[in-house]
C-alpha positions in Angstrom: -205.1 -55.9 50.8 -206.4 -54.8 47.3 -206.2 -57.6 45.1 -208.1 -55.7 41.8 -209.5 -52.4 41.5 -212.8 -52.2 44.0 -211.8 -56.1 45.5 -209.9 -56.6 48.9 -208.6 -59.3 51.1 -208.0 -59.6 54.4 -204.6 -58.9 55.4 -204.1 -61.8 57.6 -205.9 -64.8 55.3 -203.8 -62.7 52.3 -200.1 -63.6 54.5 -201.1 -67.2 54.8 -201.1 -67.4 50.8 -198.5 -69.6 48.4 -197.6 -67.3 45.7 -199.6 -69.4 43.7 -202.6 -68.9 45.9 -202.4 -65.2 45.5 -202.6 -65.1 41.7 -205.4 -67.0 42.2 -207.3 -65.1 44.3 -206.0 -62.3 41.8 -207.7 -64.0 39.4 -211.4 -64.4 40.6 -211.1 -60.6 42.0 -210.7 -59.2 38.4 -212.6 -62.1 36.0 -215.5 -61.2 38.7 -215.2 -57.4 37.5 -215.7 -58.6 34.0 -219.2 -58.0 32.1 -218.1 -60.8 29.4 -217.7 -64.5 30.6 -213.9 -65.2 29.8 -211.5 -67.9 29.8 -208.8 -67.7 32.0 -205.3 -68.9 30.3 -201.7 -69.2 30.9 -200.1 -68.8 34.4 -203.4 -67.5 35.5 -205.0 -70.9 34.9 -201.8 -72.6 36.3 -202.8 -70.9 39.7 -206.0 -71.6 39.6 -205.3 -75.1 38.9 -202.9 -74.5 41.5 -199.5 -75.4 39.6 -196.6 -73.6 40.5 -196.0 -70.2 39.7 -192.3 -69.1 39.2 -190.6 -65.5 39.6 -191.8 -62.3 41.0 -195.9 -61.7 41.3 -197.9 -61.5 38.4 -198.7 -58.3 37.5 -202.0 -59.1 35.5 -204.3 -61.7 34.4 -204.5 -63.6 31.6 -207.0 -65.0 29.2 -207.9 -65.7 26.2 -210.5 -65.0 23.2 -210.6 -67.0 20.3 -213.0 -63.7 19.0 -209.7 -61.5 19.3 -207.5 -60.4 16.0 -204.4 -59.5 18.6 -203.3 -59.9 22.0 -204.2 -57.0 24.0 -202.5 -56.2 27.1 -204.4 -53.8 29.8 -203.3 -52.6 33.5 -204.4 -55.3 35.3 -205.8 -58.1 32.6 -204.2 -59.5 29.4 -206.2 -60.7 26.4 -204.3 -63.3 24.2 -205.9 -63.5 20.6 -205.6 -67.2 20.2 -207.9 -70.3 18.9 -209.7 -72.1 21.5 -211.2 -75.8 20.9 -214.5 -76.6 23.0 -213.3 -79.4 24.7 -209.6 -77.5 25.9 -211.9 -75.4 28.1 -213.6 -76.4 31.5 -215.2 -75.1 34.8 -212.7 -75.0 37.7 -213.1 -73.4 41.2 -216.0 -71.1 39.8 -214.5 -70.1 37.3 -214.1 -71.2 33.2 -210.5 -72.3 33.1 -207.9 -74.0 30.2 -207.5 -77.9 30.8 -204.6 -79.2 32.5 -203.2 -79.7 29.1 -204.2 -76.2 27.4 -202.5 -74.3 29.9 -198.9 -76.7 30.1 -198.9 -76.1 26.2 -199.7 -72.1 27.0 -197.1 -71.9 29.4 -194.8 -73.9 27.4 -195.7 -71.2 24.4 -195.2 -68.5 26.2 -193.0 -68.9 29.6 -189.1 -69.8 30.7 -188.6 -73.0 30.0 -188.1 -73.9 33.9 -191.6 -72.7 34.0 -193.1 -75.1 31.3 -190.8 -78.1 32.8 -192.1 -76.9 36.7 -195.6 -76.8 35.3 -195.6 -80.3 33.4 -194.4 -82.2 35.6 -196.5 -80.9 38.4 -199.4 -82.1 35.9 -197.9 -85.5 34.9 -197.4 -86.4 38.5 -200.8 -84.9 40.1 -202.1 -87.0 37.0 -204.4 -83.7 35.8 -203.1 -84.8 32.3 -201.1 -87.3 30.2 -198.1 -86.7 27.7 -200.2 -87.8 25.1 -202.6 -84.8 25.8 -200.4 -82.3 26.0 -198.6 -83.2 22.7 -202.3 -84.1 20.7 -203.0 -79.9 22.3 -199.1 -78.9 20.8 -199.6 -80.5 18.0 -203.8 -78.9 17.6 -202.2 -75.4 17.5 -200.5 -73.7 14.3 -197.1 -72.8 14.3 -196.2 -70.4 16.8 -193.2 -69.0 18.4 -192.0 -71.2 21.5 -193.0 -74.6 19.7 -189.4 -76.1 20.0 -189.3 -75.1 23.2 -192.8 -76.7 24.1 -191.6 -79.7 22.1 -188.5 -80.3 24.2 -190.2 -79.5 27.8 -192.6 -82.4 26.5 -189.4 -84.9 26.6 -187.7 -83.8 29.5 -191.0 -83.7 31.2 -191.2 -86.6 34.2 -193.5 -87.6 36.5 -190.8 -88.1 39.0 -190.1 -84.7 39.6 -190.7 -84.1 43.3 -191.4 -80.4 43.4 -191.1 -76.8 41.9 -187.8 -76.9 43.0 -186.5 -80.2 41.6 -188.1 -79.2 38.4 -186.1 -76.3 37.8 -183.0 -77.6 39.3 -183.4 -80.5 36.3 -183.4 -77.7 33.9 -180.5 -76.2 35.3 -178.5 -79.1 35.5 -178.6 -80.1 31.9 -178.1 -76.4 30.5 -174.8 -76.3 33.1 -173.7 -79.9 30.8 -174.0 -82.7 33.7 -175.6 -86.0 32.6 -179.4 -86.8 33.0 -180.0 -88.0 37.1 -182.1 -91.2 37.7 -184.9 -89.9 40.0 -186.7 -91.5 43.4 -184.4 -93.8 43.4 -185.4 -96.2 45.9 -182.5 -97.5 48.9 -182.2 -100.2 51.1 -179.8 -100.8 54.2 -179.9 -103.7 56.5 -182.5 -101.9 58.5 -184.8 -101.6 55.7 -185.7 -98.9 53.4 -183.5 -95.9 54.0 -185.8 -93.8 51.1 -185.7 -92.1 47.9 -183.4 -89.8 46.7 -184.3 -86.7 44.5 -181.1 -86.9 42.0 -178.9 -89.9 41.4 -175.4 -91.2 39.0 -175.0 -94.2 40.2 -172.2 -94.5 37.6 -170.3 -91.7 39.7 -171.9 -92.9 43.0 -172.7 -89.3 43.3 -176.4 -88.5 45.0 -178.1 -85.1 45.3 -181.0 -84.2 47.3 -183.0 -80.9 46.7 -184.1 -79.0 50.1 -186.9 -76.8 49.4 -187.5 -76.4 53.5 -191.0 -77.2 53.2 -190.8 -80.3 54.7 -189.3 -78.3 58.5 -192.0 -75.3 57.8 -195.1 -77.0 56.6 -196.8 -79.1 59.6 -198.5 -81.4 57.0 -195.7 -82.5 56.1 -194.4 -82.8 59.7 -196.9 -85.5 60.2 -196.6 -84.3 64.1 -193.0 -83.7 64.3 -191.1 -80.8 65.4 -188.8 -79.3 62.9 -185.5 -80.1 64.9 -187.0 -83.3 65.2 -187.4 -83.8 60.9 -183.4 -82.4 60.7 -182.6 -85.4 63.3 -184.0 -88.2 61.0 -183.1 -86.4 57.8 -179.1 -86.8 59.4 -180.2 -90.2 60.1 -181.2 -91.2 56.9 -177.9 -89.2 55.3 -175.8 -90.9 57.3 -177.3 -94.7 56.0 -177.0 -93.8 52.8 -173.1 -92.8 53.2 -172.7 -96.2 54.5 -174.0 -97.8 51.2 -170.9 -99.1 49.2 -172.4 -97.8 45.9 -172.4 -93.9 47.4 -169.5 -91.9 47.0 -170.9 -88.6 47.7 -174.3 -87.3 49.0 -174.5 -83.1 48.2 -177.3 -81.3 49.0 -178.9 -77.9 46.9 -181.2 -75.4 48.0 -183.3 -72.5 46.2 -180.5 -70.1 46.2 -178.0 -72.2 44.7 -180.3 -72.0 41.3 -179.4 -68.4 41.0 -175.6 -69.4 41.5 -175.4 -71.8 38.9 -171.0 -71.9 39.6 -171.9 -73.2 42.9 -173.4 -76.1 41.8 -171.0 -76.8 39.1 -167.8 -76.6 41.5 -170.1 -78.8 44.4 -170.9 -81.1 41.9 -167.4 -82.0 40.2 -165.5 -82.0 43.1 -168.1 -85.0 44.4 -167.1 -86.6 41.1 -169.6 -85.8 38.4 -168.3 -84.9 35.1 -169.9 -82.8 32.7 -171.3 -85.1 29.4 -170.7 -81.5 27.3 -170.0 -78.0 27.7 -171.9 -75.9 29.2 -174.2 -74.1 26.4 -175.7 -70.6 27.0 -177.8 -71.1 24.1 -178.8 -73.9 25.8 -179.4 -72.9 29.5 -181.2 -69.6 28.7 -184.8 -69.8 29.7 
């Protein structure tokens, strides 16, 4: 598998890649082609750091060089023309990388904003960086297009967020006009703890858990069980937590629903959730 012009991969180990992996790998191949040492910067950096990566494959590289007048955008490697503080730059996997909090703020800048929310909170809960360094980082850099945006993803940012998947489902849920969830919210039965649900109104009594499948496809995660065997105990645990007399409703979302945002608006209401405002375009676009 070519990976950049002159570098290859092995079929097989390339198949066994997460998206983010691949961009990765991407990366090395073509920084390694480079005579200059360069910084690697936006998504790129979010792969290498090995945050999640969003949408269709990359189709280049990026970086950036303080030295630069203007962003310049090749075939396979883009140059952003941006300033670049000492101490927002640091070795990482071989290669000289933005900071945790450099390349939320980048993303932020520059990407969707289910993106920067996917990308923050994967750093607030791996603990690579705090709030207050990614806002000290937004608030370094001049004015520049995407700063509300980076602003807002800094207060809907959370640490609770379980996943990708529940990140951008957060996003989608407050563009479509349904109130704010609690998160992890911890349940009890008289057989003990029953676990943590992903999205909760316990005003409504309405609970929503986010399936990404990883959890039936990744053996890790399987801790030694079968897959039929995690479906059994997730039914289990569904069927304790319909017999709590605070639940109403327990609905379930999966990747696919995100790109059918009508489907979750007509699952959610009929299980009882209102929307807290209309649904805003403005709002909801990326």
């Amino acid at each position: 598998m070519r990976v950049a012009p002159g570098r290859y991969v092995e079929s097989a180990v390339w198949r066994g890649l997460r998206r983010e992996e691949r961009h990765a790998v991407r990366t090395a191949a073509a920084v390694g082609r480079m005579r200059d040492a360069v910084v690697v910067s936006h998504t790129s950096a979010a792969a290498v750091w090995g945050m999640p990566v969003l949408g269709p494959p990359l189709a280049r590289v990026s970086t950036t060089d303080p030295a630069r007048a203007r962003t310049h955008t090749g075939a396979h490697v883009t140059r952003h023309a941006a300033p670049l503080l000492s101490d927002e730059i640091t070795p990482h996997r071989g290669l000289l990388v933005t900071t945790p909090a450099r390349t939320a703020v980048d993303v932020a800048l520059s990407g969707t904003r289910s993106q920067a929310v996917a990308v923050l909170d994967h750093c607030l809960r791996r603990r690579l960086c705090t709030l207050a360094e990614y806002q000290a980082c937004l608030l370094g850099r001049d004015r520049v297009r995407g700063s509300t945006r980076a602003s807002w993803v800094a207060e809907f940012a959370s640490p609770l967020a379980g996943s990708a998947g529940e990140s951008v489902y957060r996003v989608a849920l407050d563009g479509l006009g349904f109130p704010a969830p609690r998160l992890q919210e911890r349940h009890v039965d008289d057989e003990g703890l029953i676990g943590f649900t992903d999205f909760g109104w316990e005003a409504y009594g309405v609970y929503d858990e986010f399936d990404g499948f990883v959890k039936y496809l990744d053996r890790e995660m399987r801790h030694g069980l079968t897959a039929e065997e995690i479906v059994v105990l997730e039914k289990v645990r569904e069927d304790r937590l319909r017999g709590l007399p605070y639940v109403n409703r327990v609905t379930r979302t999966v990747w696919r629903d995100l790109a059918r945002p009508q489907r979750i608006v007509t699952r959610l209401e009929r299980a009882g959730l209102p929307r807290v405002h209309t649904a805003n375009r403005a709002r909801h676009r990326d």
